[in-house]
Backbone bond lengths (Angstrom), bond angles and torsions (degrees), N, CA, C in turn:
res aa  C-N    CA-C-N  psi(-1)  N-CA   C-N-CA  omega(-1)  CA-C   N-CA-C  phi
1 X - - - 1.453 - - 1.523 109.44 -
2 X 1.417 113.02 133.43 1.685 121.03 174.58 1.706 107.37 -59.86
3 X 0.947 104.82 145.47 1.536 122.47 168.11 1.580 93.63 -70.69
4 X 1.000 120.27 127.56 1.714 109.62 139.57 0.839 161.61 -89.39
5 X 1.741 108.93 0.63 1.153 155.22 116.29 1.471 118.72 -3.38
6 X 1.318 124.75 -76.95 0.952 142.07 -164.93 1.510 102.08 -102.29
7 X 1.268 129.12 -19.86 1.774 128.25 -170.45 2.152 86.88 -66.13
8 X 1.545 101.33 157.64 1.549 117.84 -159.17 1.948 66.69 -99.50
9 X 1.815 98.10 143.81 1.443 119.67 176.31 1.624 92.60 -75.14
10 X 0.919 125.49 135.95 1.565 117.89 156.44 1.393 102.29 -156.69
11 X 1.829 109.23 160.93 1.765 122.47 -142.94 1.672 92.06 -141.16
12 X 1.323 140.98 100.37 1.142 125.61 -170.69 1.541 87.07 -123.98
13 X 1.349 125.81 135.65 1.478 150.78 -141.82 1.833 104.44 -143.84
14 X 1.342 121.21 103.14 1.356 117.81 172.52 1.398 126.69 -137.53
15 X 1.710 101.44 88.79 1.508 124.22 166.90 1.363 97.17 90.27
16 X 1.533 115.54 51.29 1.716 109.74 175.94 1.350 126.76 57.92
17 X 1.005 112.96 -5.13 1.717 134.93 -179.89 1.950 140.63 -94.67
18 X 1.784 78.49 -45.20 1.357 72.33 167.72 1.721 95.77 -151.11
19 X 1.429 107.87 149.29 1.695 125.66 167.28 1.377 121.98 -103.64
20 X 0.892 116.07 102.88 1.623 100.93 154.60 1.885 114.87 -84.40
21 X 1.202 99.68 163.12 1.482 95.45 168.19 1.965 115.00 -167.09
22 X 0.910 109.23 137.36 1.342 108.83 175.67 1.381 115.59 -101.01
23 X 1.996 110.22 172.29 1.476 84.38 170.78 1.302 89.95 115.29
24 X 1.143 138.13 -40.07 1.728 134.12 -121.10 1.550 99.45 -109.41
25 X 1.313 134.80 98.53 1.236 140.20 -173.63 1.932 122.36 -80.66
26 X 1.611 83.75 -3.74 2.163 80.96 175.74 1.705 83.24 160.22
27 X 1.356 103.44 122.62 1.510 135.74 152.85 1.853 115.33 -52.79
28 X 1.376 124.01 87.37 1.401 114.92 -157.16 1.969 100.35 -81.83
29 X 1.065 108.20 -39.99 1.681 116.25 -170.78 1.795 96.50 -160.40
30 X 1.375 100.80 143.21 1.625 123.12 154.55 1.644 117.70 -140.66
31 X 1.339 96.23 164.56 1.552 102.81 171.69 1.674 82.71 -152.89
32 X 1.884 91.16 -171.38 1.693 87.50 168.82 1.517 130.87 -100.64
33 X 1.653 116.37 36.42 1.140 139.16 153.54 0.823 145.82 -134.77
34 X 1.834 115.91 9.71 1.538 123.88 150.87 1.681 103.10 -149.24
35 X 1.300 99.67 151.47 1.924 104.92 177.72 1.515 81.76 -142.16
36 X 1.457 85.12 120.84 1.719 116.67 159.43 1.346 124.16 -94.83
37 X 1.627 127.25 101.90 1.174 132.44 -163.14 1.429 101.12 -95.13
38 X 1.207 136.06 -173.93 1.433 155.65 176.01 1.626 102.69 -149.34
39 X 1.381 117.12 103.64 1.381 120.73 -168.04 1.119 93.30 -128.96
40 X 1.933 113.55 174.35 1.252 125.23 -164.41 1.676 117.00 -92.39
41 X 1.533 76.38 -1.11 2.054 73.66 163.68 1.961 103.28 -119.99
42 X 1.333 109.60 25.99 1.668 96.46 -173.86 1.826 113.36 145.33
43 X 1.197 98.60 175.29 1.326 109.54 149.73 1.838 121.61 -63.17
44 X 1.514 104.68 127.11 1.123 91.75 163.55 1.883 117.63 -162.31
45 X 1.633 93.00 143.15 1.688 107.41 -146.69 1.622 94.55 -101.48
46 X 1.224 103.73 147.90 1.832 105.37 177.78 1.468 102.73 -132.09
47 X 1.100 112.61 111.37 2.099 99.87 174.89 1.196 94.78 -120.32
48 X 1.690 108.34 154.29 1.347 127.87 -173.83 1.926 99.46 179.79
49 X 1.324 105.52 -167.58 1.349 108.99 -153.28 2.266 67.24 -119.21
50 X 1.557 88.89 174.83 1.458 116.52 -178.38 1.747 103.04 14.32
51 X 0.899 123.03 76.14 1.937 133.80 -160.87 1.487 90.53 -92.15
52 X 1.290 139.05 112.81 1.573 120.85 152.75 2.047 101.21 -119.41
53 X 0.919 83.10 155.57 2.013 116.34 164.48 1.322 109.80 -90.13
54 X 1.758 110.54 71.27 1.269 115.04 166.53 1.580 134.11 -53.87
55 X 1.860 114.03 -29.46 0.680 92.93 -160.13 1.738 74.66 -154.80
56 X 1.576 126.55 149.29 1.631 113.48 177.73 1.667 86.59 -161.69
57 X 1.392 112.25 136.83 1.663 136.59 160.81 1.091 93.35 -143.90
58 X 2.026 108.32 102.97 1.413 100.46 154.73 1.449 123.15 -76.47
59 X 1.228 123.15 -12.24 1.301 108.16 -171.00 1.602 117.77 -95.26
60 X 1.299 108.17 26.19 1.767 131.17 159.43 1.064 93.07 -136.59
61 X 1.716 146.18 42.80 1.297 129.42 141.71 1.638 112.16 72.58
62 X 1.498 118.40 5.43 1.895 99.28 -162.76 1.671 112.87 -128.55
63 X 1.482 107.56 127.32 1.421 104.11 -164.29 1.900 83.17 -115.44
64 X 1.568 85.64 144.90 1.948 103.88 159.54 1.598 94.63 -107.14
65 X 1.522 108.00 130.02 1.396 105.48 128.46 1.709 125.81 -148.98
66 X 1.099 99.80 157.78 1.539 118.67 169.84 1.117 126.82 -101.92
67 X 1.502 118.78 159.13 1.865 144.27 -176.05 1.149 107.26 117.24
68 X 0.710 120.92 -153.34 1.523 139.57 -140.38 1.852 103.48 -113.74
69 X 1.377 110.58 76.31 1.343 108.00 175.46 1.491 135.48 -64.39
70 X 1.118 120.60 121.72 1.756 119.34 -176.40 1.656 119.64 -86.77
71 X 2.101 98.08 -47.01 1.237 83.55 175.10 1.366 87.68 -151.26
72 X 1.837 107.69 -167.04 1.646 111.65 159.41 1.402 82.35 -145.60
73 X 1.726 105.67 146.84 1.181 142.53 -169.17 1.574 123.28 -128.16
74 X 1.163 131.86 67.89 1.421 125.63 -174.31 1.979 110.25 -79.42
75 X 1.320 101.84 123.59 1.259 104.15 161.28 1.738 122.27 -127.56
76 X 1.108 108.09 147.47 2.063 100.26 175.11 1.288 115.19 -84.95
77 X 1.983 99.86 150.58 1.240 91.09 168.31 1.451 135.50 -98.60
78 X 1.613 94.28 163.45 1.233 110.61 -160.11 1.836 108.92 -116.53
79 X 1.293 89.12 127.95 1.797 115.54 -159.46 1.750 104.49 -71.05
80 X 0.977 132.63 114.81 1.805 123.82 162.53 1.676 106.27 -26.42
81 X 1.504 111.58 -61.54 1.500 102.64 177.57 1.562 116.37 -55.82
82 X 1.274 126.42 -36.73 1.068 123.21 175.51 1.739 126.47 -52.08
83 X 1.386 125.62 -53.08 0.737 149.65 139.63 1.391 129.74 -30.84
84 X 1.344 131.11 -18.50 1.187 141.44 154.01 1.528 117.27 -77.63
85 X 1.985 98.03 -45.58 1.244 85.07 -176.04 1.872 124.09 -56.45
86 X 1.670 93.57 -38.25 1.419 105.95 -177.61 1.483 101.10 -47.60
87 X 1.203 130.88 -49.08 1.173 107.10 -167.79 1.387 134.63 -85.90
88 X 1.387 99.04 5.47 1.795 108.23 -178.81 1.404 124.67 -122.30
89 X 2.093 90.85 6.89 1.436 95.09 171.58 1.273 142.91 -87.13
């Protein structure tokens, strides 16, 4: 079994339609206009119109999906303690 840990993040994109992507350590929420991944470099958000999860093995890291992609959005996460500190520092 792949580490997923250690598997290289990669985002392969063909004609707005369909994604593959590796990397991807747990599917947090979808609908059919945003899928929120948890990947090995971060948070990361996909919006588009008719969005499905064609295809998902987390335990090789690799999600398919299809529709109509708009964007991809990576953000990090961010800790409750962290977030406190910011605000009381």
């Amino acid at each position: 079994m792949d580490n997923i840990e250690s598997k290289k993040h990669k985002v392969i994109v063909t004609g707005r339609s369909h994604a593959q992507i590796s990397g991807v350590q747990d599917v947090n929420e979808f609908d059919s206009n945003q899928i929120d991944l948890i990947t090995n470099q971060g948070k990361m958000i996909i919006k588009g119109k008719e969005l499905k999860v064609k295809g998902l093995n987390i335990e090789k890291g690799d999600v398919d999906i299809e529709g109509k992609i708009d964007s991809f959005v990576y953000s990090t996460k961010q800790t409750e303690e962290s977030l406190v500190k910011k605000l009381f520092s």
